[in-house]
C-alpha positions, 0 to 999 in steps of 0.5 A: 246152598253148597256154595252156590244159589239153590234153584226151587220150583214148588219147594223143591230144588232142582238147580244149584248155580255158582258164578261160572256153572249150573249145576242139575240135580239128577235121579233115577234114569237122569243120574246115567243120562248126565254123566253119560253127557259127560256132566260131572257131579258137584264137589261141595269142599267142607273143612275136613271133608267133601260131600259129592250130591247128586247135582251135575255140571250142565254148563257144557249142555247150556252153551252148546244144545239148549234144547237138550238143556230145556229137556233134561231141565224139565226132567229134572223139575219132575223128579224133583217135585215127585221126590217133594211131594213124595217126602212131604207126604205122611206114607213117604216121610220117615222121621229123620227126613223132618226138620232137625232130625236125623238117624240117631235121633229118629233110632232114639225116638223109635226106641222109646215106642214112637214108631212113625211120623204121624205118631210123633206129630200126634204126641206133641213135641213134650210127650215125644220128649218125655218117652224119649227121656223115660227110655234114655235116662233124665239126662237127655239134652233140653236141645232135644225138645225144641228139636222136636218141636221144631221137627212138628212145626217145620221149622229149624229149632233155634227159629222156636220164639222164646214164648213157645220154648216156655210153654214146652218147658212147662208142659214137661215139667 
């Protein structure tokens, strides 16, 4: 994860460690309380860009106050599974915050009368597709189905089984 080892507690990560730092993830009062410890956020270098999360350098608080550490550890889990369970949840979650969706595609979805997640979980992957399809033109990348699907299931859409991707062929056509 970024480069680093994820850290989870009940499907939530809380924690990223590299081979010299550990890294915290923050929120709400957590993100003022680190930096003004004077831990700095992780820089995760990509080819063109850099993305700066929401996970700060805790190795200085580790070496020298591990009771602090032991505080700022456990608040961290707390948001973070707060935020998980939160996100998990069908009142907290928007459909771009499911596998394989994003903003574009949640925009795409919504535009063609699916307004939520528990609708387009209670539609199925085929029809999602099909009013997708009716609302953007019939050349909509095949992709987006198994995206869908995946999105339902809970998982990444390549990780489909071929036998599943067959069945929602048919159901589409």
């Amino acid at each position: 994860m970024f480069g680093g080892t994820g850290i989870f507690i009940h499907g939530a990560m809380y924690a990223i460690l590299t081979d010299e730092l550990i890294y915290l993830r923050g929120g709400e009062t957590l993100d003022e309380r680190l930096a003004s410890l004077g831990c700095k956020k992780f820089r995760h270098i990509k080819r063109s860009t850099t993305a700066i999360v929401n996970y700060y350098d805790i190795t200085h608080i580790y070496h020298q106050d591990r009771a602090l550490c032991d505080a700022i550890i456990r608040e961290s889990i707390r948001l973070s599974t707060e935020e998980k369970a939160l996100k998990s949840s069908s009142q907290g979650k928007r459909l771009r915050d499911l596998p394989n969706m994003r903003l574009t595609l949640e925009r795409m979805v919504k535009k063609a009368g699916i307004p939520d997640v528990s609708s387009f979980i209670s539609l199925g992957a085929a029809e999602v597709y099909r009013k997708v399809r009716c609302s953007h033109g019939k050349e909509i990348d095949l992709k987006l189905l198994w995206m869908f699907a995946g999105a339902i299931e809970g998982c990444h859409w390549t990780l489909l089984e071929e036998e599943r991707k067959q069945h929602l062929l048919q159901s589409i056509e």
